[in-house]
Each structure stands twice: as structure tokens, then as C-alpha cells.
C-alpha positions as CSV (number, residue, x, y, z in Angstrom):
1,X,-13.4,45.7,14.2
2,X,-17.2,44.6,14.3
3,X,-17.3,45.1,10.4
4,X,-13.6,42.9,10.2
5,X,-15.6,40.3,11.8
6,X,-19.0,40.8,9.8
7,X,-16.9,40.4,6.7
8,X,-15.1,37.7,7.5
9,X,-18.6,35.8,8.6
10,X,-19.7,36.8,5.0
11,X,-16.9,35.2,3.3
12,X,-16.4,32.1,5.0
13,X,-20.7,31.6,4.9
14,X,-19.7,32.4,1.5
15,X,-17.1,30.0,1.0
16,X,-19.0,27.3,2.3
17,X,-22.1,27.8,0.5
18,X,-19.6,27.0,-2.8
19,X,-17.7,24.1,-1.0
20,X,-21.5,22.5,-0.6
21,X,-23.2,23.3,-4.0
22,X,-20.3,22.7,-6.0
23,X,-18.3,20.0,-4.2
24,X,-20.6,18.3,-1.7
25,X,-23.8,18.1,-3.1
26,X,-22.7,16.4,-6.2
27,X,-20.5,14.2,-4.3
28,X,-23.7,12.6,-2.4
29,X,-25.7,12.4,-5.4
30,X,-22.7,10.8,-7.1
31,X,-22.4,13.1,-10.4
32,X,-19.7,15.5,-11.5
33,X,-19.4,18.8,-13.2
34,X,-16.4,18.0,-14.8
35,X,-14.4,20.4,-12.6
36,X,-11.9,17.7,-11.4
37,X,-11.4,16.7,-15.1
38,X,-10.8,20.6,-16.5
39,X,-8.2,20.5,-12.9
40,X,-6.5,17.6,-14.2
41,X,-6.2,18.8,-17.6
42,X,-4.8,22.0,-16.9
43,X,-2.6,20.3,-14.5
44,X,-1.0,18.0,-17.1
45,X,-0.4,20.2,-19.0
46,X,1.1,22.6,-16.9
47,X,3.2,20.0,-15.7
48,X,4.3,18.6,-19.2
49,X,5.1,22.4,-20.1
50,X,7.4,22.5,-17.0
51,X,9.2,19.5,-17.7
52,X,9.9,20.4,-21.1
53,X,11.4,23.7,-20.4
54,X,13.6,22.0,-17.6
55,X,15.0,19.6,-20.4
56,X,15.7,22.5,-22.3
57,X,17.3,24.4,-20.0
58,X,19.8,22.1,-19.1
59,X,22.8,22.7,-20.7
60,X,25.1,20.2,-19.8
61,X,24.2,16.7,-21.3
62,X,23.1,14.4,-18.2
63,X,24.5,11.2,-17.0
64,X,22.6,7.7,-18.7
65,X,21.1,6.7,-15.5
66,X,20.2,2.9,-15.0
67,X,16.6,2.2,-15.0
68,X,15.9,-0.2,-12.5
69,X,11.9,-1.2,-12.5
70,X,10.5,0.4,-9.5
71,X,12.9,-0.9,-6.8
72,X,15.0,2.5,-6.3
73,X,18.3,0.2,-5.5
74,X,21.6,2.3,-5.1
75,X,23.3,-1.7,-5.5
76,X,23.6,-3.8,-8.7
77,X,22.7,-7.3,-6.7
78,X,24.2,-10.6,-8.4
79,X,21.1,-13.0,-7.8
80,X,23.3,-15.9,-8.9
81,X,22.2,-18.9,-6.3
82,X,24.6,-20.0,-3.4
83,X,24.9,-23.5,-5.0
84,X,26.3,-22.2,-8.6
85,X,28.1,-19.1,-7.1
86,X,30.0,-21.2,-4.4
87,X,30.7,-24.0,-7.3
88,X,32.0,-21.8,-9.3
89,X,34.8,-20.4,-7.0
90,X,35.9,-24.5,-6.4
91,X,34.5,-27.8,-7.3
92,X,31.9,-28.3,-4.7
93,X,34.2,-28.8,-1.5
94,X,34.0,-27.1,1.8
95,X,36.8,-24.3,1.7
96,X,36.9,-21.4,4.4
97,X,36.3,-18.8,1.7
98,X,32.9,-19.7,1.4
99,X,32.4,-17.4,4.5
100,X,32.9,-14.1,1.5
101,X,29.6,-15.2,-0.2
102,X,28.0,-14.9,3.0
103,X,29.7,-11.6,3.9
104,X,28.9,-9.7,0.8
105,X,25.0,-10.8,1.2
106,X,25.5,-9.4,4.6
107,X,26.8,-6.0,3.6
108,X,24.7,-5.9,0.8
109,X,21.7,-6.1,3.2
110,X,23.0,-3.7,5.6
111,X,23.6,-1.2,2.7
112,X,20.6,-2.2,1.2
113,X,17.5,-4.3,2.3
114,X,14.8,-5.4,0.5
115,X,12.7,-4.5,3.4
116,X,12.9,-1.3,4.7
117,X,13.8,0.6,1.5
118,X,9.8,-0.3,0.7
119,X,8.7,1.8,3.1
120,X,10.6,5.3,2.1
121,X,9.2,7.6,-0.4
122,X,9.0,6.6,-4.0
123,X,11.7,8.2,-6.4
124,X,9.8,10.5,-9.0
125,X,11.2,10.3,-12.4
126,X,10.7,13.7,-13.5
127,X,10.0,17.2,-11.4
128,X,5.9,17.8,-10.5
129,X,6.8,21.4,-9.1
130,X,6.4,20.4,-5.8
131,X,9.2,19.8,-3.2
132,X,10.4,16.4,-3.7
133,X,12.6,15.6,-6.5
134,X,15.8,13.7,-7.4
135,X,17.6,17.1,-8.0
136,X,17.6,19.8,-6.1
137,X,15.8,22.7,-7.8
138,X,17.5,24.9,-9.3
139,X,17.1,28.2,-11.3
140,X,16.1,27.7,-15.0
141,X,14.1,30.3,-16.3
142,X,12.1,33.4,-14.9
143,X,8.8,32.2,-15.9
144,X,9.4,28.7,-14.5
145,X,9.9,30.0,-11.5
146,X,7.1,32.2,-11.6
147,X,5.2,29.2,-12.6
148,X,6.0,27.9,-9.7
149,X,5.4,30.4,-7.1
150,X,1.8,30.7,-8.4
151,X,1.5,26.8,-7.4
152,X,2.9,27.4,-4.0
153,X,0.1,30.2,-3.6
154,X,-2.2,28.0,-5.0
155,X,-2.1,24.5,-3.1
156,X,-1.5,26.3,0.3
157,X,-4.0,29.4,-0.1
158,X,-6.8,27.4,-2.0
159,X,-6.5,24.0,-2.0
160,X,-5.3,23.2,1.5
161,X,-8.3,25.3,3.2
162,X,-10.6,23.6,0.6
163,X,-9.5,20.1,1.3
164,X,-9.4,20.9,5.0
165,X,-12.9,22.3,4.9
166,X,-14.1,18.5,2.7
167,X,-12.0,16.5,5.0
168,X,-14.0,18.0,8.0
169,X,-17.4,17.6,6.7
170,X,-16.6,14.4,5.1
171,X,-15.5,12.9,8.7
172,X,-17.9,14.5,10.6
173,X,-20.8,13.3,8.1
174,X,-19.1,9.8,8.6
175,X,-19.3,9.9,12.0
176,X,-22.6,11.3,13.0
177,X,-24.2,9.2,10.0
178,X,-22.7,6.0,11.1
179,X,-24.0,6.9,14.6
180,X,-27.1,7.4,14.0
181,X,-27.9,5.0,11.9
182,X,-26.3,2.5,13.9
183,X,-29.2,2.9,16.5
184,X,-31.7,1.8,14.7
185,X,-32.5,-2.1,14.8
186,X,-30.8,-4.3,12.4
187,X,-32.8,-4.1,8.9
188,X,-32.8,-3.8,5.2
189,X,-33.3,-0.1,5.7
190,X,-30.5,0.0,8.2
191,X,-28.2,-1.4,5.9
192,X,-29.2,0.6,3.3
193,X,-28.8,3.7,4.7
194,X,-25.0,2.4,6.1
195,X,-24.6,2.1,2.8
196,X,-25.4,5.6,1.6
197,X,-23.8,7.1,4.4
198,X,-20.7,5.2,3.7
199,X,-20.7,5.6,-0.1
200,X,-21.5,9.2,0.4
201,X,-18.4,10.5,3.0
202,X,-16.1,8.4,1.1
203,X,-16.9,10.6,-2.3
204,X,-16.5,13.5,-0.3
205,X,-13.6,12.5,0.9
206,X,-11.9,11.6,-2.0
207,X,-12.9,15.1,-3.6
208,X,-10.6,16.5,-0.6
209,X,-7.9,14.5,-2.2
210,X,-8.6,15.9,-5.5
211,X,-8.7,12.2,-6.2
212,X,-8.7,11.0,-10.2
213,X,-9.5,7.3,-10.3
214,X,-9.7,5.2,-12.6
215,X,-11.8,2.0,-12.3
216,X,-10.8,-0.7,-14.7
217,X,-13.1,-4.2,-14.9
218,X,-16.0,-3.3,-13.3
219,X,-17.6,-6.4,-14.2
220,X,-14.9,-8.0,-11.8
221,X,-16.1,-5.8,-8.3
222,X,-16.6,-8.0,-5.3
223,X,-19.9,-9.5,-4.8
224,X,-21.7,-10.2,-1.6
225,X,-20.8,-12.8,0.8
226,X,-16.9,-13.0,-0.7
227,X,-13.5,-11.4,0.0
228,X,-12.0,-8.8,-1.8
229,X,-8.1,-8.0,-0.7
230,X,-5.9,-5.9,-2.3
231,X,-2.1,-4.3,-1.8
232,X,-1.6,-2.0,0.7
233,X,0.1,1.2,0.2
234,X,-2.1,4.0,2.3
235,X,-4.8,4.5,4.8
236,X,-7.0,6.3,2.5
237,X,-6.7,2.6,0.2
238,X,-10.2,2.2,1.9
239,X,-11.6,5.3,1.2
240,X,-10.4,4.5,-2.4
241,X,-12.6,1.5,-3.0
242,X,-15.3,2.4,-0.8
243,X,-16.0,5.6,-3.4
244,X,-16.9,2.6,-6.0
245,X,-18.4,0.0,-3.2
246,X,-19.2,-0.4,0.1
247,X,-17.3,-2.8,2.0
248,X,-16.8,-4.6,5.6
249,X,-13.6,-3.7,6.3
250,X,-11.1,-5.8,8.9
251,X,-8.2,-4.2,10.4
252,X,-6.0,-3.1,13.0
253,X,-7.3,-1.1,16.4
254,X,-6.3,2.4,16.3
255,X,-6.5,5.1,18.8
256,X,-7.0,8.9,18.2
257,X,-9.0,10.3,15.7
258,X,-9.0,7.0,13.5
259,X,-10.2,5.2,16.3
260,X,-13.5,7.8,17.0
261,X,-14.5,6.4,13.0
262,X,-14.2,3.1,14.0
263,X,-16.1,3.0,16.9
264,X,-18.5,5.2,14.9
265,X,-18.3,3.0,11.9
266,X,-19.4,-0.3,13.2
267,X,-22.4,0.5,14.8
268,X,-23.8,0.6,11.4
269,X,-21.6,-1.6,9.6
270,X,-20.4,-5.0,10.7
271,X,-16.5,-4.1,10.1
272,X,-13.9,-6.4,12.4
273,X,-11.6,-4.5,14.0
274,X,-8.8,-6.2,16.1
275,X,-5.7,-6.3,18.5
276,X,-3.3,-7.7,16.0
277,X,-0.7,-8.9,19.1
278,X,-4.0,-10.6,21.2
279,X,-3.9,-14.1,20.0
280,X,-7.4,-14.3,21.1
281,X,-8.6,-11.3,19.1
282,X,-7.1,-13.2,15.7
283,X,-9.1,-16.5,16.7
284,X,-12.0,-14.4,17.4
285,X,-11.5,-12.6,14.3
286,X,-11.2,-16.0,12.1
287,X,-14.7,-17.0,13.4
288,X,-16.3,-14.2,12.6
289,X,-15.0,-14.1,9.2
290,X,-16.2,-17.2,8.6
291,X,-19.5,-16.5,9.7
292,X,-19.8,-13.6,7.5
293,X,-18.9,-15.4,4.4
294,X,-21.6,-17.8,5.3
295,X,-24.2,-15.1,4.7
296,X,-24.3,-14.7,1.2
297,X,-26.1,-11.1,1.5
298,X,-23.5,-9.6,3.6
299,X,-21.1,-6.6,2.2
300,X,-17.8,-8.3,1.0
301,X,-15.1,-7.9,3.3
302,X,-11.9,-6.2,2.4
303,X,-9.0,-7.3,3.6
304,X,-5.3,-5.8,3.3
305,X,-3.4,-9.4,3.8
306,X,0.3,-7.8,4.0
307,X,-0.8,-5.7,7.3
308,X,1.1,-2.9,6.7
309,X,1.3,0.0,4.4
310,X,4.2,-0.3,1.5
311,X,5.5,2.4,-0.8
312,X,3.7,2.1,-4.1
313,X,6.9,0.1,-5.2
314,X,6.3,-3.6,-4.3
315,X,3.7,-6.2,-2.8
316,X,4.8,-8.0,-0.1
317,X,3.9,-11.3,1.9
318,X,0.5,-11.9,2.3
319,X,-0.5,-13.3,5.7
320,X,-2.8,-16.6,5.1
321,X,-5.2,-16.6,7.8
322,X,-7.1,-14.6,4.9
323,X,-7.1,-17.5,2.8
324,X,-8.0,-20.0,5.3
325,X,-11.4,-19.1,5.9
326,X,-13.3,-20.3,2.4
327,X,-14.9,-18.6,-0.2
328,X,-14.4,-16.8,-3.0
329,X,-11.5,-14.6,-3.6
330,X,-11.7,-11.0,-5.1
331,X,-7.9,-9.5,-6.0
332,X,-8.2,-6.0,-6.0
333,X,-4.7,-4.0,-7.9
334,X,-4.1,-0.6,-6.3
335,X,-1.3,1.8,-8.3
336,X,-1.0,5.2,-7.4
337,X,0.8,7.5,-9.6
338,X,3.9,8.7,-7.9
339,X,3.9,12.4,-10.1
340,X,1.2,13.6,-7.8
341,X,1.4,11.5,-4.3
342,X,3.3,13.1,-2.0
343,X,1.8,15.4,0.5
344,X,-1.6,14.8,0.5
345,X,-3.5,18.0,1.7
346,X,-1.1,20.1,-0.3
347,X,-0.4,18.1,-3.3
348,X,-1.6,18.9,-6.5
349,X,-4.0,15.4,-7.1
350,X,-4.0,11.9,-6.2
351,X,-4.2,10.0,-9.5
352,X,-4.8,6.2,-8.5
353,X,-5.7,3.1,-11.1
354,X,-8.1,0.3,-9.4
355,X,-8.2,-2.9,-11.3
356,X,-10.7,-5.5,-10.5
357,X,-9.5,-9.0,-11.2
358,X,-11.5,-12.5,-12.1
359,X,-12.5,-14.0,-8.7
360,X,-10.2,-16.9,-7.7
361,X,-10.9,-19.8,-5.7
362,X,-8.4,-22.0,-3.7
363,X,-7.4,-25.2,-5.9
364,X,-8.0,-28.6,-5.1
365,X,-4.5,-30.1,-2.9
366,X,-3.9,-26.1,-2.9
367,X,-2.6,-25.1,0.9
368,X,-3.2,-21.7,2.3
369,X,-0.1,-20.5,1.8
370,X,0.0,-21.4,-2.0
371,X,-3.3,-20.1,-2.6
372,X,-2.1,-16.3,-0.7
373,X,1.2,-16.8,-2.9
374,X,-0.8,-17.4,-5.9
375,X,-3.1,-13.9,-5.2
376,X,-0.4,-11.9,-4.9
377,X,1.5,-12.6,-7.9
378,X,-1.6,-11.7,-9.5
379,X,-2.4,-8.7,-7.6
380,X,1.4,-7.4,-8.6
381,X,1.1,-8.5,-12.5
382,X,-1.7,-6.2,-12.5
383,X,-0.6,-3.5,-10.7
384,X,3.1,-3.6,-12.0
385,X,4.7,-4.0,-9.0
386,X,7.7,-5.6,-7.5
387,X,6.5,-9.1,-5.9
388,X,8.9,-10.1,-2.3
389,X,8.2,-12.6,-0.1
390,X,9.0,-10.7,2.6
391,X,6.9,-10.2,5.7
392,X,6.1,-6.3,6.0
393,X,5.9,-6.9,10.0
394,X,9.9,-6.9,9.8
395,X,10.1,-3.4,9.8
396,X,8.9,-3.6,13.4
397,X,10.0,-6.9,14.1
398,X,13.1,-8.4,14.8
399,X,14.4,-11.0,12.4
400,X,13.2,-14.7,13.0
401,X,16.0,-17.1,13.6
402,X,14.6,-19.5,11.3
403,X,15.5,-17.4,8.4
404,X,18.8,-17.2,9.3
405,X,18.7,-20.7,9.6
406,X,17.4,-21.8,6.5
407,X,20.7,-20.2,4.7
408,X,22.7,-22.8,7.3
409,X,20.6,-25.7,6.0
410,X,20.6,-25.0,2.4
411,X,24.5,-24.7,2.8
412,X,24.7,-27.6,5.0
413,X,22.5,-29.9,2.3
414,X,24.8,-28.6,-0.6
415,X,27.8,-29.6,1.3
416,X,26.8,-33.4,2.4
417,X,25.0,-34.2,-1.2
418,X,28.3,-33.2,-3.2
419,X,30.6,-35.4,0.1
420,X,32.3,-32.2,0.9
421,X,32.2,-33.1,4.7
422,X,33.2,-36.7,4.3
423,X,36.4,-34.9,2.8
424,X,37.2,-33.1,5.6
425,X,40.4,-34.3,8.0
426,X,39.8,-36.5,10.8
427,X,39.1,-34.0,13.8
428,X,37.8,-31.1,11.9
429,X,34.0,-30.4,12.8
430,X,31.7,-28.1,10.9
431,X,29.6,-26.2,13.3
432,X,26.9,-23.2,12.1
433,X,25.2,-21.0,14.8
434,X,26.6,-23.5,18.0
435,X,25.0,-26.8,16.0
436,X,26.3,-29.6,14.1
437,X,25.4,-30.3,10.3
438,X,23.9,-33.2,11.4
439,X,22.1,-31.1,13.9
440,X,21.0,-28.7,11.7
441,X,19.7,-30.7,9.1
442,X,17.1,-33.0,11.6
443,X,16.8,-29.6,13.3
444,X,17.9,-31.0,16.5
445,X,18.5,-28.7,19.3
């Protein structure tokens, strides 16, 4: 038993003397073997391999499938507007079967939202040997399947206790760095060494990920004293750009282990975190953001303006008390490569492109709002993603009234510019949601 236990003590000192000169060491001095690149060729090409002898074992030809850009929709919508649909079925009068075109949105929302369908797994397009697939996997060849036995060995005998073993001494590095550097007085050497400390974890951690990622426009990175946001599609988006950077970040309050790197974090960094349903907290929050772009030799603070993770599919509204405080803008374009996200401890890699984008400033007559609007189309040009208007708190909100009351309005407007209610027999009223038109359109109670 005692030499079970001796040699077990002998491996895993073992195994951790290669985790730190091969893996760590080089991840704090910021330089690479070119292990991750050999990994990631091997692993196209195994993959490539894989997919070509699944093509070529299917024998019966496969159904054209309809390639709809990233949205994963089970629906063909008809985004003809109400005005030109409606006028189309009659020549602009009010008629009772009006009430269809608002039943099939309705049914088409309930089948089908816009909304929550961004926060379910992304479709792959072809098999990665992992679990997740459009089609069920099925038997195709003996050394396929051999193939992909060896992977399952792989990813949970190697690379899980590997990544568990960076992801522990990345987080503990982070937060007994942070600590201790966040008791010394504020300095140019405290800041420096947050800095290190930061830049240092975060490359560890993304070597648990066995993270490939590509930084395009480096001439574009955030500078000092400005704002960089970006999409939102995971919690490790941070750890993402802080491998290239180090930022202030601003977010939500978190409890568990999340929250212990927090409260770790900004001793030695001046990071914002906040209550998101304390109004105080988001006035607070607004001051000190403006303060901080004030100080031109301040990190630049990174923002996720949509406030809540999406699926890799779409960007979403972004909120504009962002773009209220001044300063110069930094877009930041985050694409992951679906192939490879999926589990992350027992994946095979996390392949992400980060472009950074010309700064942008708010125009001249330019509100808020515009100016968020304006950002994000830019951030999802880049990035290839579907752009929605749609606020990402819905999935744990319920529905405003004034959206539903917009469609009223628009209807109601249609309706009195064309005369259709002037039409209408003596004694017939029009009412939508308890209100008049007339109601509806001064927004009278």
C-alpha cells in the first residue's frame, strides 16, 4: 500500500513538474513551443479525415438542406411589413380579417422566437467527433469508430486532468496575485504588477482551454483612458482579450467561486462591479465610469453592452448607458468557431477570431441610442453575425407592454392615414388592448 502511495506521489510530482515547464512557465513569460499549433494541426486534420470518410460512407444521397445564415430557424418567416401585407389582402380598409396577420406572427413567435432560440446551442454543420451533432452517430466504418474511441480516451484521460490542473493554478495564481498586490499602496509599480499578474493567469488560462486565437488589427487595440466593448457570447470572453491586454472590466455581481475573483480582482485593479437591479448601484456605476475615462492613463474599460451571454449566432441590443458617458469608443468582434466550442474542459480546442476595429466616436446631433445602434452593426459586420434589436434581458424578463403596443399604434396610424375608420358604420368603435385609436395614438390612458 505505502509503495501505491509513493508511486502515485511520484507521478503526479511528475506530472506537475511537465504541466509547469512546458505549459506554465512559457505561458507567464508569454512565448510558445509550438505545441498548441502541432495540436491544432493534427486535430484538423484528423477531423477533416473523419468528415470525409463519413461522406463516403453514406450511401443514400442526403436531403438539400436550406442554408439559413446562422439563425438555426425551423420557420421560413415572410418579413413582408404589416402596411403592404394587410394592403394586399384589401385596399387599405379596416376588415376583421386583419386579426390572421396578427395571429400567424403570434404562432410564429410561439413556435419560434427570435429571442430565446439565441441562447440554445449553436447547430454544427458537420460532425467534430464529439457528442453533439445534427445526426445521431451512427456506425460507419471500424476505423472511424476506433478513431473515435481513442478521442474519448484522450479528452477525458489527458486533457481534462490537464486543463483541470491549469484551471486551478491559473485561478489560484489570480487570486493570491491580485491579493497581494492589491495591499500595496496605489503606484506605478502596483499597477504594473496588476498588470503582470493579470496578463499572466489569463495566458494560463486560456492554455487550459487549449485556446487558438487569432488577433486581427492589432494596430486597432484599445488605448488607455477609452472604452473597448465587444459581443457577448461567454464568460471566459474576458479572459479572451485579457490574454492580448489588460483591461478594467465592469459587470454583474456574482456569488460563488466567480465572486472570490472579483473580490480578489479589484483590490489590484480598479474593475466596477455592480447590482444590475439596484438603481443606485447603475448611477453609481455611471459616475465612476466617467471618472475613469477622465484619467487618460487608466486601463480601458471593457464593457459587454448587451448584459448577457448569446450563442455565437447573433448580437443583440446594446444597452446605452455605455455610450452616454464620453469618450472614445473601441468595438471589439468576438467569433468563436462552433466545430470545437462545446464542452469546454473536454472539448478538443476553443478556436476564437478577435478583431479590433477603428475607434469611433459619437457624431455630432448623434443620441445615445444611435450611437450604441451604430457599434453594433459594426461589431456584427465584423464578426458575421446576425444583428436583432432585441433586448437579451427578455429571456428573464417579461415582455414590456409598450412593445405590444407599438404593433397597436403602427396599425392604428395605417388605418386613420388611408380613412379606414371614418369608413366604419355609425356605432361601430375600434378598440385595441381596452383603448380607443384615438387613445392609443396620443397615448392617453
Amino acid at each position: 500500500m505505502e509503495e501505491l502511495g509513493w508511486l502515485a506521489a511520484r507521478l503526479g510530482a511528475a506530472w506537475l513538474a511537465m504541466v509547469l515547464a512546458l505549459i506554465v512557465l512559457p505561458s507567464a513569460l508569454g512565448v510558445s513551443l509550438g505545441i498548441s499549433e502541432a495540436y491544432m494541426w493534427v486535430l484538423v486534420k484528423t477531423l477533416e479525415w473523419a468528415t470525409k470518410r463519413i461522406e463516403k460512407g453514406v450511401k443514400k444521397p442526403q436531403p438539400e438542406v436550406l442554408k439559413i445564415p446562422a439563425a438555426n430557424g425551423i420557420i421560413e418567416r415572410d418579413e413582408t411589413p404589416m402596411e403592404k401585407e394587410i394592403a394586399g389582402l384589401h385596399r387599405m380598409e379596416f376588415q376583421f380579417s386583419d386579426i390572421f396577420y396578427f395571429c400567424r406572427k403570434g404562432f410564429e413567435a410561439i413556435v419560434e422566437d427570435e429571442v430565446t432560440q439565441r441562447f440554445s446551442s449553436e447547430e454544427l454543420v458537420s460532425w467534430n467527433l464529439l457528442t453533439r451533432t445534427n445526426v445521431n452517430f451512427h456506425y460507419i466504418s471500424l476505423r472511424l469508430t476506433v478513431v473515435w474511441v481513442i478521442g474519448v480516451i484522450v479528452r477525458y484521460c489527458f486533457l481534462l486532468p490537464l486543463r483541470f490542473t491549469l484551471a486551478a493554478i491559473g485561478i489560484t495564481s489570480m487570486i493570491v496575485g491580485t491579493t497581494l498586490v492589491g495591499q500595496l499602496p496605489n503606484s506605478s509599480v502596483k499597477n504594473y504588477l496588476s498588470e503582470v499578474v493579470h496578463l499572466t493567469c489569463s495566458r494560463i488560462l486560456v492554455r487550459a482551454l487549449s485556446g487558438t486565437i487569432h488577433y486581427h488589427n492589432r494596430e486597432n487595440k484599445p488605448q488607455k483612458g477609452g472604452i473597448c466593448v465587444a459581443n457577448h457570447t461567454s464568460p471566459i470572453d474576458a479572459i479572451i482579450l485579457t490574454n492580448d491586454g489588460c483591461y478594467a472590466m465592469v459587470g454583474q455581481v456574482h456569488g460563488g467561486l466567480m465572486g472570490v475573483i472579483q473580490r480578489a480582482t479589484v483590490k489590484a485593479c480598479p474593475h466596477v462591479w455592480f447590482e444590475r437591479s439596484e438603481i443606485k448601484d447603475r448611477h453609481l456605476v455611471t459616475k465612476r465610469l466617467r471618472e475613469h475615462v477622465a484619467d487618460k492613463s487608466k486601463l480601458p474599460i471593457l464593457i459587454f453592452p448587451e448584459g448577457t451571454c448569446i450563442n455565437n449566432t447573433s448580437v443583440m441590443m446594446f444597452k446605452k448607458g455605455s455610450f452616454e458617458i464620453g469618450g472614445t469608443i473601441y468595438p471589439v468582434a468576438i467569433k468563436y468557431d462552433p466545430h470545437y466550442l462545446l464542452r469546454i474542459m473536454t472539448s478538443w480546442a476553443i478556436v476564437c477570431n478577435v478583431w479590433y476595429m477603428p475607434p469611433m466616436v459619437r457624431k455630432e446631433g448623434e443620441d445615445a441610442v444611435q450611437f450604441a445602434n451604430r457599434v453594433r452593426s459594426a461589431i456584427a459586420h465584423q464578426g458575421g453575425l446576425t444583428e436583432l434589436p432585441w433586448d437579451g434581458g427578455l429571456k428573464r424578463a417579461k415582455v414590456k407592454d409598450s412593445f405590444k403596443e407599438e404593433q397597436q399604434k403602427n396599425y392604428s396610424k395605417m388605418l386613420v392615414r388611408n380613412g379606414s375608420v371614418g369608413s366604419l358604420p355609425t356605432g361601430t368603435g375600434v378598440r385595441l388592448n381596452g383603448g380607443s385609436l384615438k387613445q392609443i395614438l396620443h397615448n392617453q390612458p
